[in-house]
C-alpha positions, -999 to +999 in steps of 0.1 A: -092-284+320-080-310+298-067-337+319-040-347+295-033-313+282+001-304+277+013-278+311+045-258+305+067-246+334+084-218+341+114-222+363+135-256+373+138-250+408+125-273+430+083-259+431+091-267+391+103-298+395+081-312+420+052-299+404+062-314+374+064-349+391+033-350+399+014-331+370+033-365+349+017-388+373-012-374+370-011-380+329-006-345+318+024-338+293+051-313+311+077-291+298+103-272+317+121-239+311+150-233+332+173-206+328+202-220+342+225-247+329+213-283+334+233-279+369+233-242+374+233-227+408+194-219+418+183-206+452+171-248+452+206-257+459+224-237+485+199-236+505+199-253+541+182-285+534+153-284+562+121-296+561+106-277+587+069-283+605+082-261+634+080-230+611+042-221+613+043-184+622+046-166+593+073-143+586+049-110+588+043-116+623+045-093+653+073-083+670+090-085+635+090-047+624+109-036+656+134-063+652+136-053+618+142-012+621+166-024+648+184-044+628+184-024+600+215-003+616+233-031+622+253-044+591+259-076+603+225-087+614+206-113+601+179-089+588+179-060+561+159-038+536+177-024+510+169+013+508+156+020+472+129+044+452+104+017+444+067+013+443+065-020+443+087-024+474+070+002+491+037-018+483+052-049+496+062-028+532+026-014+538+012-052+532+038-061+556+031-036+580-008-043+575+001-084+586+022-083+610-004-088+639-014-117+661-050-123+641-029-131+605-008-155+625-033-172+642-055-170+607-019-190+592-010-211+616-029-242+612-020-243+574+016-237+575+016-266+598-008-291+584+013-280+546+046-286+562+033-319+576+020-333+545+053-321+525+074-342+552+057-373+546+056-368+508+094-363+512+098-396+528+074-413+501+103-399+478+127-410+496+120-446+489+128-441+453+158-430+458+187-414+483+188-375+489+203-378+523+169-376+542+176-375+578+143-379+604+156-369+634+144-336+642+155-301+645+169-279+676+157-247+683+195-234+705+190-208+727+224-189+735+202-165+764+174-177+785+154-150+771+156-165+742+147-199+751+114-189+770+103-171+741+111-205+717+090-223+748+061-200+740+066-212+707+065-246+718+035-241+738+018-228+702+031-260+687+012-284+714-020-264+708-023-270+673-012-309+680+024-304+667+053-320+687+079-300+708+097-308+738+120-275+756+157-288+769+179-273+796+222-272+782+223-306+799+194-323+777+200-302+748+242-318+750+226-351+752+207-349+721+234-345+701+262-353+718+288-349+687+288-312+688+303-292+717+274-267+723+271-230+746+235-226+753+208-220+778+187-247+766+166-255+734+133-266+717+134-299+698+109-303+668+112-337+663+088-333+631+113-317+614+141-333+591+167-322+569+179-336+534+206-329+504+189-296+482+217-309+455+206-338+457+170-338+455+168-316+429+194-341+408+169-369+416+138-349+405+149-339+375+157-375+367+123-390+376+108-362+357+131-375+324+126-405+332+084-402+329+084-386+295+089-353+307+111-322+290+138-298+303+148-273+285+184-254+302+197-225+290+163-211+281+148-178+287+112-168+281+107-141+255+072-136+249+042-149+259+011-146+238-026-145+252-061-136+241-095-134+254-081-147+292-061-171+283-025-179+274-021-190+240+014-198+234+055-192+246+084-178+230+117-191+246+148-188+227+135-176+196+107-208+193+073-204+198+052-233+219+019-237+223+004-245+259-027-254+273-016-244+310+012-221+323+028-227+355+047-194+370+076-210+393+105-188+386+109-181+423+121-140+425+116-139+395+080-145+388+068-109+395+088-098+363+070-129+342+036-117+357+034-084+345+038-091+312+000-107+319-008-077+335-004-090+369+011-070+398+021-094+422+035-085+455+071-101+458+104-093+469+134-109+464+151-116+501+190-127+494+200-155+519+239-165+521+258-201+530+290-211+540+293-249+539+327-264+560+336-302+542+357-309+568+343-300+596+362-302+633+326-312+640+301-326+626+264-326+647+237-355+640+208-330+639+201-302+620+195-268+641+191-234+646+209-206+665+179-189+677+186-154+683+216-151+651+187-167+631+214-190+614+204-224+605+230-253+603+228-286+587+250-315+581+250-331+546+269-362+540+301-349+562+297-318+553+285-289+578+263-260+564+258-225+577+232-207+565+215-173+570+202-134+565+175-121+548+186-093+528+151-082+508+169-060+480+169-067+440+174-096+420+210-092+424+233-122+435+262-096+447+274-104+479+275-087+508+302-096+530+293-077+559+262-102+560+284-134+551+305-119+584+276-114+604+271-154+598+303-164+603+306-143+636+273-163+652+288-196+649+311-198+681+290-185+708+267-211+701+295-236+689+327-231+706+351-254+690+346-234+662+369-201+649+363-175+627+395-190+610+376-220+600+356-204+575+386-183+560+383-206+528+353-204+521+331-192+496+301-181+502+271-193+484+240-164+480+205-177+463+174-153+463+142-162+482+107-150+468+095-134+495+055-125+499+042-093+524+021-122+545+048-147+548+026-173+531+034-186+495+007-178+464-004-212+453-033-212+426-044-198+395-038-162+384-071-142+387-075-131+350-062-157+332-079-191+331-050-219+324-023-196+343-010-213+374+010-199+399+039-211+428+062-187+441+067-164+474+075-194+499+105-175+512+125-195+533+101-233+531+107-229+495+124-264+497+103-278+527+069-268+508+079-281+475+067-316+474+033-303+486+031-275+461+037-297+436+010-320+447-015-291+448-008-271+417-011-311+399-046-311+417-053-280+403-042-287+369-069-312+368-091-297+390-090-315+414-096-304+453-067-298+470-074-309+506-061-277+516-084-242+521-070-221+491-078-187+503-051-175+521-026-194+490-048-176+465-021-164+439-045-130+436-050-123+474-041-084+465-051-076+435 
């Protein structure tokens, strides 16, 4: 491909807006469509900030489709599939189903770490041109049942095999760590790997060095059309103006499955709806993001600020929310911390954002299979923000072709088709 060609990019989220970063660095010219206003609500903003190494099982895993049916009766839990007459969805559950074993996980592993690792120190390369709250000082893995905190030590124990780091707490080490937050729990695993940042802020700060290297943003911008011929895509229509491209990038997050099969793409994807509650005055306020390991509710502190976040409600691309989930958040948080009230969160509105979500748990991340200068990002789920930097990096590579450093395969944006 032409080094210096001119990429277009669909979606302003933060797989856009890092991959933009680096595609500019790399001398290409970039252009950004974003739907939203220039500081519209994405699923990059709500989100719960981590930058997580410790998350290298995937999501189709096993053990997940009994917790699932289990939790599907329960309308607070932190896990739901909305019932629904659809193809694709029921596509999406058999490629589930067929994953979920202990040979894809152990296939996955070693990526999702070694991606996760390489995003973290990427993230503190960014960090030093400029402040988006980056915080280095691990996560913890609470454990409200002991039962639940020897199945985080097997975990662990997966962690040390694959040379991660990961050290299992008793309640007395786990109060130590972070001793500014009054904690209920059998013990914990600390990841001290993992870090947390500002999703606000990042983004804010990406979208400025992208501007501020020649690059465009266009807000308030939908795609219309997009014209191809013989393999390849042509040209855009956005707003009723037409644009010629010599690559495409597909980073609309949810999203991106409706884009696709306009190429003629069927790409496996569903949208799972995640919710947050953020307290700005919070009685307390921990050092260190975590957590709550059976809830599956993650917390983070963000410049005094104290974010609850949680649920994966796979459904449609609505942003309706469901306040039996939003409950089922706010109803983990005092068993684990129990300073805190239900009453606390009374005044609070709750944020939802829509994760692209692939059957395998891992993200697609290469070029679409029939189309020669069509890239693709999406289906990161929840390590949309943690894998961003990364992604960016790759699709960039890719862009130029360029290798990667990373085995493609199990990315490969046309896996199923």
């Amino acid at each position: 491909m032409q080094k210096n060609g001119h990429i277009w990019i669909i979606g302003g989220g933060v797989i856009g807006l890092c991959s933009a970063y680096y595609a500019l660095q790399r001398g290409m010219k970039v252009s950004i469509i974003e739907r939203e206003a220039e500081k519209g609500d994405n699923c990059s903003l709500g989100n719960a900030g981590m930058v997580v190494p410790s998350h290298f099982i995937p999501l189709a895993a096993p053990g997940m489709l009994s917790k699932g049916l289990r939790w599907m009766f329960n309308p607070q839990s932190p896990f739901y599939v909305k019932p629904r007459l659809s193809p694709a969805l029921m596509r999406w559950g058999l490629l589930f189903y067929r994953h979920a074993n202990s040979r894809h996980v152990e296939a996955c592993q070693q990526l999702l770490l070694d991606l996760n690792l390489q995003s973290r120190a990427l993230f503190a390369a960014l960090s030093q041109e400029g402040d988006f709250g980056l915080s280095q000082k691990g996560l913890l893995m609470l454990c409200k049942t002991q039962h639940g905190l020897d199945e985080e030590a097997a975990v662990a124990a997966m962690a040390h095999s694959l040379g991660a780091r990961a050290e299992v707490l008793d309640a007395a080490a786990t109060a130590k760590m972070d001793p500014a937050i009054t904690m209920n729990v059998a013990g914990s695993v600390w990841f001290p790997d993992d870090c947390h940042l500002n999703p606000n802020a990042f983004s804010t700060l990406m979208r400025q060095h992208v501007i501020a290297a020649g690059g465009t943003i266009y807000y308030n911008t939908i795609l219309e059309k997009i014209e191809q011929q013989q393999g390849k895509v042509t040209a855009i229509h956005a707003n009723s103006q037409r644009h010629e491209v010599d690559q495409l990038l597909i980073a609309g997050g949810s999203w991106s499955a409706e884009i696709l099969r306009d190429l003629g793409m069927s790409l496996p994807l569903q949208a799972g709806k995640g919710y947050s509650l953020t307290l700005h005055n919070p009685k307390q306020l921990p050092q260190l993001c975590s957590i709550f390991c059976e809830a599956k509710v993650a917390i983070t502190p963000m410049n005094g600020t104290l974010r609850f976040a949680g649920t994966m409600e796979v459904g449609d691309l609505s942003l309706k929310v469901n306040p039996n989930r939003v409950k089922g958040i706010v109803r983990s948080v005092q068993p684990y911390f129990p300073e805190f009230t239900e009453q606390d969160f009374a005044e609070v509105t709750p944020w939802a954002g829509l994760r692209p979500v692939s059957p395998d748990g891992m993200p697609y991340i290469g070029r679409a299979p029939q189309h020669q200068n069509v890239l693709i990002a999406t289906g990161h789920a929840m390590m949309g923000l943690s894998l961003a930097p990364i992604t960016g990096k790759i699709i960039a590579d890719l862009a130029i072709d360029q290798p990667t450093g990373f085995p493609m395969g199990r990315l490969a944006a046309g896996r199923f088709c």
